[in-house]
C-alpha positions as CSV (number, residue, x, y, z in Angstrom):
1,X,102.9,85.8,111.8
2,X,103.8,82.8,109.6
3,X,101.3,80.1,111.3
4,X,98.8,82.9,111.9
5,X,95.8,81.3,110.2
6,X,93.6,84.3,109.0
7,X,94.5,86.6,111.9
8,X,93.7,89.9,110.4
9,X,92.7,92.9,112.0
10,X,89.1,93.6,110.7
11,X,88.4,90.1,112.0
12,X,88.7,91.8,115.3
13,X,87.4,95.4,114.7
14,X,84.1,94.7,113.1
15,X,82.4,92.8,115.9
16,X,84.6,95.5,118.7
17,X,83.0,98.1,116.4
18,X,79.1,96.1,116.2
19,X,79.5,95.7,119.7
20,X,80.4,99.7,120.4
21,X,76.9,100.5,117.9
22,X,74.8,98.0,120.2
23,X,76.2,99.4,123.7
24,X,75.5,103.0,122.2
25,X,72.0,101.9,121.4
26,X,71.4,100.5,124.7
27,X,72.5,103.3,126.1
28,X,70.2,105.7,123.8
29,X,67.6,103.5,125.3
30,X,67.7,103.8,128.5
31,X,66.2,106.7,130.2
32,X,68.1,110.1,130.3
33,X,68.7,110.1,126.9
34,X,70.1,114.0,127.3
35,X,72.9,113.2,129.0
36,X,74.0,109.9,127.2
37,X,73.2,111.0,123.8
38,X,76.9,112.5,123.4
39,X,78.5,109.0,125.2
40,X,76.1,106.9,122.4
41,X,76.9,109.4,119.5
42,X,80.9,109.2,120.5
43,X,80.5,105.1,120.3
44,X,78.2,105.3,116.9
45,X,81.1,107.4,115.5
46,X,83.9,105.1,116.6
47,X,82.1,101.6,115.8
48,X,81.4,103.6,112.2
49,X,84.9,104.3,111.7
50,X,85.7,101.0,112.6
51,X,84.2,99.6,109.9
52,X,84.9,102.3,107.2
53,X,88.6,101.1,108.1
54,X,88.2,97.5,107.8
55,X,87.3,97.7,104.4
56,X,89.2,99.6,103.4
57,X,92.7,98.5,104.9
58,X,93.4,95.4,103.0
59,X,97.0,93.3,104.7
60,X,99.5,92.6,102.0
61,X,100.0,89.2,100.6
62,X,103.6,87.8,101.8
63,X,105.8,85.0,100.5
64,X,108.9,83.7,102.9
65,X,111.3,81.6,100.9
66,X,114.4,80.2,103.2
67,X,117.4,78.8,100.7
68,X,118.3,75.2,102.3
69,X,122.2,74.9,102.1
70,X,123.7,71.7,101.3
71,X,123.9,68.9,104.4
72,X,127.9,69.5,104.9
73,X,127.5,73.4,104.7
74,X,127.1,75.6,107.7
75,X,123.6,77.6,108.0
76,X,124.3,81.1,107.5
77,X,122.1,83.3,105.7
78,X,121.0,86.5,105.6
79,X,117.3,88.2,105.7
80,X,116.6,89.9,102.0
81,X,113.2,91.8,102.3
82,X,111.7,93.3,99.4
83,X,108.2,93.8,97.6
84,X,106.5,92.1,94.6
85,X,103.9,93.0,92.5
86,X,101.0,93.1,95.6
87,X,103.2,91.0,97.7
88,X,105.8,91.4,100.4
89,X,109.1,89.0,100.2
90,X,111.1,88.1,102.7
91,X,113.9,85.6,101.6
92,X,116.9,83.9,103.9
93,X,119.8,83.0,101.6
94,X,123.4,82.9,101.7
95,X,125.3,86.0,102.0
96,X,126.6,87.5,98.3
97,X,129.6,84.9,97.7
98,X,128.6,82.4,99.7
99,X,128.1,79.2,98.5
100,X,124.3,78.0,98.4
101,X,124.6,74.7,98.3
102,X,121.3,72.4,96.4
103,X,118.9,74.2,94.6
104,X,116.2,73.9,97.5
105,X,114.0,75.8,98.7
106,X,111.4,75.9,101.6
107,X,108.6,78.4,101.2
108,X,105.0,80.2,102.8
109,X,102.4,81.7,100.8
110,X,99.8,83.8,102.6
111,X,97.2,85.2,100.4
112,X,94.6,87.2,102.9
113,X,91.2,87.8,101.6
114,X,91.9,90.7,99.0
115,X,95.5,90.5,98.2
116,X,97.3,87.3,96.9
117,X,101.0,86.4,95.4
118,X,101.0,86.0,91.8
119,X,102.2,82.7,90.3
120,X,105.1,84.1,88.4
121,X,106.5,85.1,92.1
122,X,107.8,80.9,91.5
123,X,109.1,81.6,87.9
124,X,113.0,80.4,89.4
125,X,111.9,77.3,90.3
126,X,111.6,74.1,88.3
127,X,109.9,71.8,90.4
128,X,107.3,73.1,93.0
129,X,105.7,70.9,95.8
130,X,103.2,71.9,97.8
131,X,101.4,70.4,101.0
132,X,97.7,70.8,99.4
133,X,97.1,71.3,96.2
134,X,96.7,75.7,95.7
135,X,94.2,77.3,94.6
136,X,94.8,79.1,91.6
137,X,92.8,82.1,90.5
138,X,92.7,84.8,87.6
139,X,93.6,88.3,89.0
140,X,91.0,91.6,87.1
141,X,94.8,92.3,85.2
142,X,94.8,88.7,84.1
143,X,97.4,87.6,86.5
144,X,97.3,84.0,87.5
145,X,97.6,83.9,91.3
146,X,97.2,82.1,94.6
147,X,93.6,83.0,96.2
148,X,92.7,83.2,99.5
149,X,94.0,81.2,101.8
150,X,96.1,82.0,105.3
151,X,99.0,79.7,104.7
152,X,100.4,77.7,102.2
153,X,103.7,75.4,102.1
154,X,106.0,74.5,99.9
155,X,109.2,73.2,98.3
156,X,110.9,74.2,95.6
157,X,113.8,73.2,93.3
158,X,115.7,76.1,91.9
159,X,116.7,75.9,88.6
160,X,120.3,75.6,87.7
């Protein structure tokens, strides 16, 4: 899911579900309507559903942060999931007591069409360095956030 670049679900149920309408029309069409009009109505109904569900299931905006330990440190970390203000979080860091080493940190921003990870979700770090320049946008509740975009890197230096 992390390199996924914009594979969201109504990307794949709206042409299934215009594709379902159109086979139930052809159908319709084609003599003996009687006895296909139930088989076309069942396919209307589904590709109409379809839809209805693609807009109105929106995928949650996610953020992955992985804590870099120092060079002479072992890797060990463990997997601290959580949710944000309209985001999910998954962060790898160093078990409680366990030394973190530098103040680095790798990190993924996915914002998908209608959800997006606020700006103040970076409020630890000092220094933030991306691999494009983001895209910044102001939320309806005045929240500056990331927009759209299916994945974003970065690095960031904690501060201390």
């Amino acid at each position: 899911r992390l390199f996924a670049a914009g594979r969201e679900p109504r990307n794949l149920v709206v042409p299934a579900a215009w594709a379902a309408l159109a086979a139930a029309l052809a159908m319709v069409g084609r003599g003996r309507a009687k006895r296909r009009w139930p088989v076309a109505a069942s396919l209307a109904g589904a590709a109409a559903a379809a839809v209805l569900a693609a807009l109105t299931v929106a995928p949650r905006a996610q953020l992955w942060i992985l804590d870099l330990p120092a060079a002479d440190l072992p890797f060990t970390a463990e997997l601290h999931a959580g949710e944000g203000d309209g985001y999910d979080l998954l962060r790898w860091s160093p078990p409680e007591g366990g030394d973190a080493g530098p103040a680095l940190a790798f990190m993924a921003i996915r914002s998908p069409s209608r959800a997006a990870v606020p700006l103040h979700a970076l409020d630890g770090y000092a220094r933030l360095r991306f691999e494009r320049t983001p895209v910044l946008e102001m939320g309806p509740d005045g929240t500056v956030r990331f927009a759209a975009g299916p994945y974003l890197a970065a690095w960031g230096l904690r501060d201390e």
